[in-house]
MDTraj code that builds the backbone (N, CA, C; nanometers):
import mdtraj as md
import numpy as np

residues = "UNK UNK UNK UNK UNK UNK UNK UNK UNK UNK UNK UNK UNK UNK UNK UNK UNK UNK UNK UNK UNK UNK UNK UNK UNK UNK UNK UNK UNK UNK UNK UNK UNK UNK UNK UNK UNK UNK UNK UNK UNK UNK UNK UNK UNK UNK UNK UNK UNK UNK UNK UNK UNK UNK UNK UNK UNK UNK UNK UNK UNK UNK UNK UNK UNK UNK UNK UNK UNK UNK UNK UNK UNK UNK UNK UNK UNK UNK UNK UNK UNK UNK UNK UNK UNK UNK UNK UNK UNK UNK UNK UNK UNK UNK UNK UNK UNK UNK UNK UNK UNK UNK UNK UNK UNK UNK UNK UNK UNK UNK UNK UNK UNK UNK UNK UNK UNK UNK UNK UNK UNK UNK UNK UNK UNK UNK UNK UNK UNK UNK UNK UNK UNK UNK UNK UNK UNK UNK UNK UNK UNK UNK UNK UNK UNK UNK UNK UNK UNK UNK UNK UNK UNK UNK UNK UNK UNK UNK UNK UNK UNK UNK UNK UNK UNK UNK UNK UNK UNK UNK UNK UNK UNK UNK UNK UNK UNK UNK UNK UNK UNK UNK UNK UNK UNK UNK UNK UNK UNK UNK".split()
xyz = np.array([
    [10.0398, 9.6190, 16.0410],
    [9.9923, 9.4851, 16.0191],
    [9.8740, 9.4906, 15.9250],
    [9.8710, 9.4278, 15.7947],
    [9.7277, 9.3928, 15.7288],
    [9.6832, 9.2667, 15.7263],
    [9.5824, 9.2634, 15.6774],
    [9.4673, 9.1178, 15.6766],
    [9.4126, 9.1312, 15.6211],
    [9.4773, 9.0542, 15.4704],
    [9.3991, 9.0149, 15.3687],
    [9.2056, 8.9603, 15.4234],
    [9.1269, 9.0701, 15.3680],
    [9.0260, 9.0411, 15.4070],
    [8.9253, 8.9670, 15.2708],
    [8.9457, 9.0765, 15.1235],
    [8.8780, 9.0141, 15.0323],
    [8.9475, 8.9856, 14.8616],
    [8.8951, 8.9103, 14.8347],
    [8.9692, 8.9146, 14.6904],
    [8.8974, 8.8306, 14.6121],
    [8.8446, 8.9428, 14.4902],
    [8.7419, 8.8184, 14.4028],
    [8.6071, 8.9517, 14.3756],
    [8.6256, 9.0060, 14.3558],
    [8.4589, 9.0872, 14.2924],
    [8.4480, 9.1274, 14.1876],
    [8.3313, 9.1335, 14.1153],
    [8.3687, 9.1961, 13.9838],
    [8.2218, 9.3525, 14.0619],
    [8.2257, 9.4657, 13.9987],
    [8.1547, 9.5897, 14.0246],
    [8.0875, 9.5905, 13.8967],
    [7.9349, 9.6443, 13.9576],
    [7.8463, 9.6599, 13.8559],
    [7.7634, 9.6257, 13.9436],
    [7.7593, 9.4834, 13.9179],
    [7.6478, 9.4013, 14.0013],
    [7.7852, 9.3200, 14.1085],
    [7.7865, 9.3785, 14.2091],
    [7.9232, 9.2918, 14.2985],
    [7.8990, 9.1792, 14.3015],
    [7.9954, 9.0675, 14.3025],
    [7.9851, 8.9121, 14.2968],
    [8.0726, 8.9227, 14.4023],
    [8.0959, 8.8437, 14.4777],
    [8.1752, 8.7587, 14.6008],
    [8.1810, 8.6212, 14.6014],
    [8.1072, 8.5973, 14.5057],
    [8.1109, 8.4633, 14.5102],
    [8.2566, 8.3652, 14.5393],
    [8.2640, 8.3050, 14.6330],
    [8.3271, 8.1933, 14.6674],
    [8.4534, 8.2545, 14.7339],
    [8.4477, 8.4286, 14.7601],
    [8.5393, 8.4715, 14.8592],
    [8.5014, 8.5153, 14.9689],
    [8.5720, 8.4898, 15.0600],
    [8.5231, 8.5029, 15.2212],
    [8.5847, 8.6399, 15.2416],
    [8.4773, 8.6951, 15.3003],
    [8.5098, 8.7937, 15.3896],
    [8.5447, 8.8045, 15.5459],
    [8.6248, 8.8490, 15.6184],
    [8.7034, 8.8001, 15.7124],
    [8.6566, 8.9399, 15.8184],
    [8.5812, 8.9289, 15.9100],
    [8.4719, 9.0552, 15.9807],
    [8.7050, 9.1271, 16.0743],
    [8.6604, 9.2127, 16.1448],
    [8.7448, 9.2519, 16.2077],
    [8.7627, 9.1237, 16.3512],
    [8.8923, 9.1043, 16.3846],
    [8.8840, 9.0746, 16.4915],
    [8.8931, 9.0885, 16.6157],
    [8.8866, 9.0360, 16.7661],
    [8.9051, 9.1021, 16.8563],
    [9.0417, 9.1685, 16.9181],
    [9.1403, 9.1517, 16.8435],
    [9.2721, 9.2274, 16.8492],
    [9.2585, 9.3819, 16.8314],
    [9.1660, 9.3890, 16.7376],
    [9.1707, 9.5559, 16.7654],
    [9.0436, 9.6254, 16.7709],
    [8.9967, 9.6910, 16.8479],
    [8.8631, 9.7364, 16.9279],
    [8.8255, 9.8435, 16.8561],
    [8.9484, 9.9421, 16.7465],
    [8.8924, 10.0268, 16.6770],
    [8.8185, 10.0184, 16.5106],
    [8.7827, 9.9429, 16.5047],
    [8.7037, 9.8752, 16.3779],
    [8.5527, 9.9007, 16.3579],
    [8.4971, 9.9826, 16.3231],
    [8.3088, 9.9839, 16.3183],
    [8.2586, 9.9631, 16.2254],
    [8.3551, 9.9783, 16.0972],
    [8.2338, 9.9330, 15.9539],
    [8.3025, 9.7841, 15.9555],
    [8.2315, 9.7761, 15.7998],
    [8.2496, 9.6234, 15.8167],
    [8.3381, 9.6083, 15.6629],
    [8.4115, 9.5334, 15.6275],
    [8.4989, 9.5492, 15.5183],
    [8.3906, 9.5853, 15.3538],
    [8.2539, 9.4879, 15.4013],
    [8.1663, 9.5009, 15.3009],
    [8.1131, 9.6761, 15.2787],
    [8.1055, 9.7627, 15.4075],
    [8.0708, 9.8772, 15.3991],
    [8.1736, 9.9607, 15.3335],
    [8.3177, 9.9251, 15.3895],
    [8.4113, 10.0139, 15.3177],
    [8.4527, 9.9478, 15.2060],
    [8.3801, 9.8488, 15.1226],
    [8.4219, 9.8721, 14.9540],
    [8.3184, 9.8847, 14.9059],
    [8.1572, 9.9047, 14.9638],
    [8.0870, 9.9732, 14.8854],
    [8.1169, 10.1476, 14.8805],
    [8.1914, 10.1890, 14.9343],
    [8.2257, 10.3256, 14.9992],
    [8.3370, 10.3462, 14.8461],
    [8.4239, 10.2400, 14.8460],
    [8.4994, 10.2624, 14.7318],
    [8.4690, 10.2377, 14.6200],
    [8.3142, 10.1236, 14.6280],
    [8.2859, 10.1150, 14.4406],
    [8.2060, 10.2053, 14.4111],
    [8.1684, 10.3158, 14.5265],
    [8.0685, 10.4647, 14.4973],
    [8.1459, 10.5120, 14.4007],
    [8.2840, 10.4967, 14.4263],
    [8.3694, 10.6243, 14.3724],
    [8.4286, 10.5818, 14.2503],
    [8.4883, 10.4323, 14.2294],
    [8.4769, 10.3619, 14.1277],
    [8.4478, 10.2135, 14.0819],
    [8.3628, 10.2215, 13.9882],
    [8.2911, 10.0798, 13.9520],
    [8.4435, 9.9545, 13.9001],
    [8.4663, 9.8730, 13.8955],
    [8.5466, 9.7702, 13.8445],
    [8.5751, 9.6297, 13.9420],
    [8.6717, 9.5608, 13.8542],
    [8.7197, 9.4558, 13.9255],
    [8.7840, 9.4427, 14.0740],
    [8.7725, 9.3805, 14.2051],
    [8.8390, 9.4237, 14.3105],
    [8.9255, 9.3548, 14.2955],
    [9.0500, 9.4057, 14.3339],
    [9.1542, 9.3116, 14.3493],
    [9.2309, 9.2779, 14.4996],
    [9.1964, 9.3687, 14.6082],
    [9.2009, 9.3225, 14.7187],
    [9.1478, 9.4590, 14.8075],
    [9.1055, 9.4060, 14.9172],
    [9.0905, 9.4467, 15.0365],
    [9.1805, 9.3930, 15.1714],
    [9.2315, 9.5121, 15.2016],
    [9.2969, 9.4463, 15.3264],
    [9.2513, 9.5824, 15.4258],
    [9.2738, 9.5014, 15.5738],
    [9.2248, 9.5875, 15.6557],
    [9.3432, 9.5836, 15.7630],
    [9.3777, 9.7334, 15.7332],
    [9.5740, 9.8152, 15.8528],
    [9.5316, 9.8370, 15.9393],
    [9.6282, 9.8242, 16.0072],
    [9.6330, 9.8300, 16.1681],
    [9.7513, 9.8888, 16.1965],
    [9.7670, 10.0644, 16.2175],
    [9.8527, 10.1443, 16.2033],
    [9.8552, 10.2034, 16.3433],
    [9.9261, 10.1741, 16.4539],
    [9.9247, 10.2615, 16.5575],
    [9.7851, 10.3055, 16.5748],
    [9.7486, 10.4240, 16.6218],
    [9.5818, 10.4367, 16.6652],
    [9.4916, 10.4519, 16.5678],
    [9.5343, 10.4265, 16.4149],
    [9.4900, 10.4686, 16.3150],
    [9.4275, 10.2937, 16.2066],
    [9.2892, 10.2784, 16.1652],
    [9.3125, 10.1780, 16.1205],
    [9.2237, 10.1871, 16.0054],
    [9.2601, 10.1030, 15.8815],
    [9.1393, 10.1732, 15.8118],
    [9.1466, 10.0534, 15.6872],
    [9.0819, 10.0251, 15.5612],
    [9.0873, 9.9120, 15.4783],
    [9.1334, 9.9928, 15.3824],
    [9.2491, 9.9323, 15.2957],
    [9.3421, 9.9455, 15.1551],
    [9.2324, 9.8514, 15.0740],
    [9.1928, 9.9542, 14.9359],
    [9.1184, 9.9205, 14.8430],
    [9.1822, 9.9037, 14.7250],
    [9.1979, 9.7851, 14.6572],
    [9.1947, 9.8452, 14.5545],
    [9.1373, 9.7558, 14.4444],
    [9.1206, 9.8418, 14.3506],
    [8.9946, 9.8454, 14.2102],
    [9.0573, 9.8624, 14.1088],
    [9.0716, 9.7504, 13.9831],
    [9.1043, 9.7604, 13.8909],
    [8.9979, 9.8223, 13.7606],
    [9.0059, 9.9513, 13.7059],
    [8.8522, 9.9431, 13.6119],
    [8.9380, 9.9975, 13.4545],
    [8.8833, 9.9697, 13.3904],
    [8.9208, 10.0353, 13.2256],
    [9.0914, 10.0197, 13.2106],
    [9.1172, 9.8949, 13.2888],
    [9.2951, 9.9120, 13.2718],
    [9.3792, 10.0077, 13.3497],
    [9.3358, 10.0306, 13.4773],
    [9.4145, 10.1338, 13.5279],
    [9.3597, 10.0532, 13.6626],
    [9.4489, 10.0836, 13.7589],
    [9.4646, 10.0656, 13.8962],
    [9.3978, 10.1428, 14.0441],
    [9.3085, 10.1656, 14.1004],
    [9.2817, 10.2558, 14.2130],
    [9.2988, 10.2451, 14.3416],
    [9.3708, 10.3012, 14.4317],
    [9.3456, 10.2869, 14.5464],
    [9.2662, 10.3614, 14.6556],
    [9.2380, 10.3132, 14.7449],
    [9.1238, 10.3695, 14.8530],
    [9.1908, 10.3258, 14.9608],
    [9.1849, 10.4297, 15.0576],
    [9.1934, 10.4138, 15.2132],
    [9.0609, 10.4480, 15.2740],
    [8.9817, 10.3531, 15.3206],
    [8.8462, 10.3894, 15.4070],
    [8.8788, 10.3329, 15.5568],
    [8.8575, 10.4916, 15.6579],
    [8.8410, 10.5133, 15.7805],
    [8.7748, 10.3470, 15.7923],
    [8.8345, 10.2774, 15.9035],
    [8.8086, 10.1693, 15.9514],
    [8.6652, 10.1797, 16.0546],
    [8.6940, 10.3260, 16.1089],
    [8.5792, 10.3708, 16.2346],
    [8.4611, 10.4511, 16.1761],
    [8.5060, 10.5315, 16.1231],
    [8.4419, 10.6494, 16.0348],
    [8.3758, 10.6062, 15.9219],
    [8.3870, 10.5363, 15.7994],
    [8.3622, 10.5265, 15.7078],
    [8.4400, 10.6601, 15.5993],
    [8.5152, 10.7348, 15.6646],
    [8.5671, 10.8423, 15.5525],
    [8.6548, 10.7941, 15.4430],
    [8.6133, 10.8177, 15.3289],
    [8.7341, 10.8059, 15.2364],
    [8.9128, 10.9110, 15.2597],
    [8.9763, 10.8158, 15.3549],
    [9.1116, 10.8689, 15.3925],
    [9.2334, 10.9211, 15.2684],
    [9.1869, 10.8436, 15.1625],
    [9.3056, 10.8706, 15.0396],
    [9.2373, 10.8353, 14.9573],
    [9.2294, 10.8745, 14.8308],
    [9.2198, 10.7937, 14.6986],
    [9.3182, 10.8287, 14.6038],
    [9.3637, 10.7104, 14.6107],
    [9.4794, 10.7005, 14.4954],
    [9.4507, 10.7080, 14.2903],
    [9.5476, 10.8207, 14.2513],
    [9.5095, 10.8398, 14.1229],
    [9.5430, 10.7283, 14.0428],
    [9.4851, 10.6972, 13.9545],
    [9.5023, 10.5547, 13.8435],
    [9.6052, 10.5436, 13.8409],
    [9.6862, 10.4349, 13.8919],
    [9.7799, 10.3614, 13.7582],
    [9.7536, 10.2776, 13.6631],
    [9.8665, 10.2632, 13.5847],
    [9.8370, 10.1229, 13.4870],
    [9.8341, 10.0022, 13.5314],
    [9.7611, 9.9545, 13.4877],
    [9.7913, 9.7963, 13.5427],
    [9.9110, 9.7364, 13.4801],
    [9.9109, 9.7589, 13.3638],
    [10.0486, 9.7356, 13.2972],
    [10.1683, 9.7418, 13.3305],
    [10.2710, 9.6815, 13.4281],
    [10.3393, 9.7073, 13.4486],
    [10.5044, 9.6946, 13.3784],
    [10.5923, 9.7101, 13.3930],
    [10.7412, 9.7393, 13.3188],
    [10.7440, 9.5532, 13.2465],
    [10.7764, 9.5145, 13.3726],
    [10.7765, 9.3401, 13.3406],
    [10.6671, 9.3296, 13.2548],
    [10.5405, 9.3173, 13.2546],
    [10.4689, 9.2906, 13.1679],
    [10.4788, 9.3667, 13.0223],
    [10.5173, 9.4654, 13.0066],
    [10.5471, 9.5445, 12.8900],
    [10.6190, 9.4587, 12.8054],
    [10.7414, 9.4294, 12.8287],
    [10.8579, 9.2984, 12.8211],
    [10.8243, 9.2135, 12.8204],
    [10.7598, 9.1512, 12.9134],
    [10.6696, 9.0098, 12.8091],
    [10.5314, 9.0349, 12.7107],
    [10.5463, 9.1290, 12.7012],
    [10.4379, 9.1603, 12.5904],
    [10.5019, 9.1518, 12.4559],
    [10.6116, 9.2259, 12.4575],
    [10.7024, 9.2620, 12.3695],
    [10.7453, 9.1171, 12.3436],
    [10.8325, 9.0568, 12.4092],
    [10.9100, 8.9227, 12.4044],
    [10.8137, 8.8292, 12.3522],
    [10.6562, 8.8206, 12.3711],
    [10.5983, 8.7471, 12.3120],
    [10.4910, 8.7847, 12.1588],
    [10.5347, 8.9371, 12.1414],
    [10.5030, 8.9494, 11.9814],
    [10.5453, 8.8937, 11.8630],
    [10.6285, 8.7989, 11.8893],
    [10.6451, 8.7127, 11.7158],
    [10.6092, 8.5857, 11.7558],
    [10.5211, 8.5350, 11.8950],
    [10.4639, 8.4439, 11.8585],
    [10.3296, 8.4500, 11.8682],
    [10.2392, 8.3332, 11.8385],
    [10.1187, 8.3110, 11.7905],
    [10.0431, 8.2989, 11.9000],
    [10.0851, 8.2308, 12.0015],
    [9.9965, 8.2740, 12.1720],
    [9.9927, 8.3963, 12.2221],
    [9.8712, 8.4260, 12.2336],
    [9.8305, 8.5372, 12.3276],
    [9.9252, 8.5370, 12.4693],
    [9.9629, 8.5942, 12.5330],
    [10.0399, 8.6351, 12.6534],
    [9.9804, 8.5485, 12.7746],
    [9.8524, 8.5583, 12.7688],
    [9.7885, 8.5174, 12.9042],
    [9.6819, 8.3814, 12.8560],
    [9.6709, 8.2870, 12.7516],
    [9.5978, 8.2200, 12.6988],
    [9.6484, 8.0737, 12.8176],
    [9.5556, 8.0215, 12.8658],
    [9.5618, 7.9236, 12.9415],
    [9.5476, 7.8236, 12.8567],
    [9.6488, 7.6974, 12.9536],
    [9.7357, 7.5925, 12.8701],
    [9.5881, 7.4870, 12.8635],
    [9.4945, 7.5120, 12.9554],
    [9.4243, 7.4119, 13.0014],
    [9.2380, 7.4484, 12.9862],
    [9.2777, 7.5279, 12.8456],
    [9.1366, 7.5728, 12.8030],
    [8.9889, 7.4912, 12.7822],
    [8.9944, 7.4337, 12.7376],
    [8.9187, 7.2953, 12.6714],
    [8.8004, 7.2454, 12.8128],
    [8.9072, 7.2093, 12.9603],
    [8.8594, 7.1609, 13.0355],
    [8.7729, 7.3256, 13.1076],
    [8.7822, 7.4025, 13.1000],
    [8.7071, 7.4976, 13.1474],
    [8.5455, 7.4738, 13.1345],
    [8.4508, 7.4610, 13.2024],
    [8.2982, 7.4170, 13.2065],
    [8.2620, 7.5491, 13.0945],
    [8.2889, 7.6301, 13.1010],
    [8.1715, 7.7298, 12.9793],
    [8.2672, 7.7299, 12.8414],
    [8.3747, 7.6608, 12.8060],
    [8.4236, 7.6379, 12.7053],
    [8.3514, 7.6019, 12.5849],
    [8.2581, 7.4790, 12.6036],
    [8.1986, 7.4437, 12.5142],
    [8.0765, 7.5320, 12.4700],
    [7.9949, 7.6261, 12.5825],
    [7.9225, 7.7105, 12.5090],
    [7.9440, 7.8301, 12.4990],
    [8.0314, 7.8724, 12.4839],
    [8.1451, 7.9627, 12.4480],
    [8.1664, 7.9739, 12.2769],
    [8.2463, 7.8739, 12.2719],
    [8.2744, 7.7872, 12.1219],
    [8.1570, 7.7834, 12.0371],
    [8.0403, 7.7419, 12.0972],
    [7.8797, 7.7286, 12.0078],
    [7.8327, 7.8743, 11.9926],
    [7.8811, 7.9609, 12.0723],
    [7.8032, 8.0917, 12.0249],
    [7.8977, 8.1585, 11.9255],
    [8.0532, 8.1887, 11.9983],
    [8.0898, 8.2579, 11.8936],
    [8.1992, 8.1637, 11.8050],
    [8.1831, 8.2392, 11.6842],
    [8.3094, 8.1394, 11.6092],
    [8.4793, 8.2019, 11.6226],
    [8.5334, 8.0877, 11.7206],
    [8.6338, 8.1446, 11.7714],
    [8.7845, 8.0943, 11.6665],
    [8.7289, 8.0388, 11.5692],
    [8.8597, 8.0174, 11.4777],
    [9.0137, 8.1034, 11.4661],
    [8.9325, 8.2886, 11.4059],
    [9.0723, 8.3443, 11.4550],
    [9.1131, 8.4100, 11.5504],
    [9.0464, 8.3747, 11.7007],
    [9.0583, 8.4280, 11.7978],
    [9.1379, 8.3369, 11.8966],
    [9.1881, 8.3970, 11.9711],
    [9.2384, 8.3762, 12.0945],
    [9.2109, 8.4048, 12.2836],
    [9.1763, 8.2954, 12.3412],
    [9.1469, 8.2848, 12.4391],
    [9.2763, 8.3568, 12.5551],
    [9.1858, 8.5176, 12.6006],
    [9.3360, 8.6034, 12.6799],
    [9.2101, 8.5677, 12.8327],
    [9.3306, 8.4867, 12.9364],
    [9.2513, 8.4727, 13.0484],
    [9.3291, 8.6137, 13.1560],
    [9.1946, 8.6826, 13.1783],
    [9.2193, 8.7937, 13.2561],
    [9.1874, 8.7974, 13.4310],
    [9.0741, 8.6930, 13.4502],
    [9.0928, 8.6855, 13.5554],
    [9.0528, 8.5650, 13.6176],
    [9.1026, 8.4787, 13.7028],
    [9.0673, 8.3598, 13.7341],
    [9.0910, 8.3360, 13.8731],
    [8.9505, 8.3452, 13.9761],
    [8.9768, 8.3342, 14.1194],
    [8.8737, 8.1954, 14.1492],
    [8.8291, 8.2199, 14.2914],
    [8.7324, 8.1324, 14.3338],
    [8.6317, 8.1648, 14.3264],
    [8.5727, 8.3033, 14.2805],
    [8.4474, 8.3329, 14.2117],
    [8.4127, 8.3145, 14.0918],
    [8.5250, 8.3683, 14.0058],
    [8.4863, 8.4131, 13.8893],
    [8.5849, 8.4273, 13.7761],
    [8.5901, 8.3947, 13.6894],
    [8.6469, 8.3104, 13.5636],
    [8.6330, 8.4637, 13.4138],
    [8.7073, 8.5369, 13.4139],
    [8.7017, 8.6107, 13.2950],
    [8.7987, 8.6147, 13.1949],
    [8.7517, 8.6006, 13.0382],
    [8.8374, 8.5908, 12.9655],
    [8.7883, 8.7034, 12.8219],
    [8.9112, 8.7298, 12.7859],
    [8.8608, 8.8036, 12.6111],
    [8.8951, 8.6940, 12.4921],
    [8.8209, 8.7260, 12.4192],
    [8.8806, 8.6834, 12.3262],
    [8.9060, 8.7752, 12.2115],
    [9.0547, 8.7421, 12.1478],
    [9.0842, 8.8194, 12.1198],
    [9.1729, 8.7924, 11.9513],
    [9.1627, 8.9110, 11.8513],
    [9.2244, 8.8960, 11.7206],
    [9.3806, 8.8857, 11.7210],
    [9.4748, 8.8398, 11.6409],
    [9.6021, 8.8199, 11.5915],
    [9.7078, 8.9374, 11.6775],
    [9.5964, 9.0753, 11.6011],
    [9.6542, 9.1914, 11.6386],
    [9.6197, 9.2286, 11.7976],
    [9.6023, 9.1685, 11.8842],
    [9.5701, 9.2070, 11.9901],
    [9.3999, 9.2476, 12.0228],
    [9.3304, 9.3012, 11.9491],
    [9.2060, 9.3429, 11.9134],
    [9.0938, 9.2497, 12.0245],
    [9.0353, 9.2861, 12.1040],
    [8.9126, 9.2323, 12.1497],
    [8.8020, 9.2367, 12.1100],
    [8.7791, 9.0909, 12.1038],
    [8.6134, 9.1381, 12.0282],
    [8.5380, 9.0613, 12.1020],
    [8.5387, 8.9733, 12.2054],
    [8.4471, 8.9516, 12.2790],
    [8.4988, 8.9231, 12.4439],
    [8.3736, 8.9331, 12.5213],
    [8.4396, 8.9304, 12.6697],
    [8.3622, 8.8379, 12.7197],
    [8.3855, 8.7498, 12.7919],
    [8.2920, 8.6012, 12.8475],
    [8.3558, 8.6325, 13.0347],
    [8.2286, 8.6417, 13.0673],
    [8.2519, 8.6380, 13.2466],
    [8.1677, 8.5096, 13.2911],
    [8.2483, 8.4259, 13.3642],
    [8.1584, 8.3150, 13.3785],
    [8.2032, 8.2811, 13.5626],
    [8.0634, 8.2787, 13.6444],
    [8.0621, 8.3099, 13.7775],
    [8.0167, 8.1775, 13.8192],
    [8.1375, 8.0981, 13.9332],
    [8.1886, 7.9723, 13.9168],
    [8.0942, 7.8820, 13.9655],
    [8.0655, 7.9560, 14.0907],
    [7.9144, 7.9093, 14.2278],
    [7.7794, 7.8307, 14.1812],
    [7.7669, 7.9646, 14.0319],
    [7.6494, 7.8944, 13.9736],
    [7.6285, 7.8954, 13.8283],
    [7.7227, 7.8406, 13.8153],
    [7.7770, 7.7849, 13.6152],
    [7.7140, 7.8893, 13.5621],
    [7.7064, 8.0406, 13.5523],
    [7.6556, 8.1285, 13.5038],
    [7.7528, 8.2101, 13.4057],
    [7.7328, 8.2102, 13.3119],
    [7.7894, 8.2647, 13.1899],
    [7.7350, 8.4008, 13.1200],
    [7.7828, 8.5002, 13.1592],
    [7.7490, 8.5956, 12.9973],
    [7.8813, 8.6235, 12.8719],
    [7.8319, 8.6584, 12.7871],
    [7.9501, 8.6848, 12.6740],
    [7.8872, 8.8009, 12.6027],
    [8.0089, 8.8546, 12.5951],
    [7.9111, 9.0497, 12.5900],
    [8.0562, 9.0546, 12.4290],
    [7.9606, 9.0615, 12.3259],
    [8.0235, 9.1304, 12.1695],
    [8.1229, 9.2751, 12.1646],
    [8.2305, 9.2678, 12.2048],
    [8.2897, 9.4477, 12.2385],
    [8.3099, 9.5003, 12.0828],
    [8.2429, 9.5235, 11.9854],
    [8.2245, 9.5620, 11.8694],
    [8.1038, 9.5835, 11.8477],
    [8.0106, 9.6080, 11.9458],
    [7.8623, 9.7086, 11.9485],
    [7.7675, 9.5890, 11.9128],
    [7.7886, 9.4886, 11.9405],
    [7.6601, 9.3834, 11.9063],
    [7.5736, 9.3324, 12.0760],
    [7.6953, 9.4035, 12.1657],
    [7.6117, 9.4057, 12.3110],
    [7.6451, 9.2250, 12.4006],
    [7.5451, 9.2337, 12.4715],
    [7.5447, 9.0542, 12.5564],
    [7.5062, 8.9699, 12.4706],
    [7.5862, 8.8399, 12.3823],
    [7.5022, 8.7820, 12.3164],
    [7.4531, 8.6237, 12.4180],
    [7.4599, 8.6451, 12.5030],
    [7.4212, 8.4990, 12.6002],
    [7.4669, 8.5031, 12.7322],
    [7.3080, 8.5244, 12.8152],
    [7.3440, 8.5096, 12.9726],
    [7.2759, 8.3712, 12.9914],
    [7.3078, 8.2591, 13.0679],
    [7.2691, 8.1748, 13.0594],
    [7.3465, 8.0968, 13.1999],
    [7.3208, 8.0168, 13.2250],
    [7.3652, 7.8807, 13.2952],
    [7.4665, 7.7342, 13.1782],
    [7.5638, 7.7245, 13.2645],
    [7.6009, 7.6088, 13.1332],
    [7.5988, 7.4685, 13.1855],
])
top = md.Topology()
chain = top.add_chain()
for i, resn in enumerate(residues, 1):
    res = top.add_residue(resn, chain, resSeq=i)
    for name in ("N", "CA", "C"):
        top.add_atom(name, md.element.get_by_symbol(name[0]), res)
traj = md.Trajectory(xyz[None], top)
């Protein structure tokens, strides 16, 4: 049995914003950390995006499934539910998967980015987004969009990223970081 416990962080500086964390409940008595302890246990080992926490309930054995998306590759973690031990860590995959390859492919002779949301415009950091960088031949690739936190690239013809905008939903907080060595050009509130 699992239970979706978290989903929504970005690593570095962890955000949670606007995802609940769900403590153990009284169904099972073998539980001592707390889901927050066993994914700081897993962002020791690697820094990135979380993409879920769930917490198993395996016969006498129980422990939280991690996993961490960082640099385009996939990680998993098993942390001792009682213990705090790191039980498994799973070697990278791609995030990329077969299906997505194929719509990657299927959508190279047209002019939309793969993942460009239909409903850009109305996004709150859109407009100062647009005022900092000049997004004429770029394209808006939305990478991640929960109840925290809002990340997008933007990106050239050829696929090429040249800028990354994380905007954290709770408290209209925006940075946009130049990925062509010009660094954060705007942390701000919008």
């Amino acid at each position: 049995m699992n239970k979706k416990i978290l989903i929504g962080a970005v690593a570095g500086t962890v955000i949670f914003g606007g995802a609940a964390i769900v403590g153990a409940s009284d169904e099972n008595k073998n539980v001592e950390i707390s889901a927050q302890q066993a994914l700081q246990t897993a962002l020791e080992k690697t820094e990135g995006f979380v993409q879920e926490v769930d917490l198993s309930y395996e016969d006498d054995e129980n422990y939280y499934e991690i996993e961490i998306e960082s640099n385009g590759k996939d990680y998993g973690f098993h942390i001792d539910a009682v213990t705090g031990e790191v039980l498994e860590q799973g070697k990278p995959d791609d995030v990329q998967n077969d299906n997505q390859i194929e719509d990657d492919q299927n959508n190279s002779n047209n002019n939309q980015y793969p993942n460009e949301p239909a409903n850009l415009i109305s996004f709150e950091e859109y407009n100062a987004i647009t005022g900092q960088v000049n997004t004429d031949d770029l394209t808006f690739h939305l990478e991640t969009d929960n109840q925290g936190n809002r990340i997008m690239f933007l990106v050239d013809e050829d696929g090429k990223k040249h800028y990354k905008t994380i905007f954290i939903k709770h408290t209209n907080h925006l940075k946009i970081i130049d990925l062509n060595g010009g660094g954060q050009i705007y942390d701000d509130r919008v």
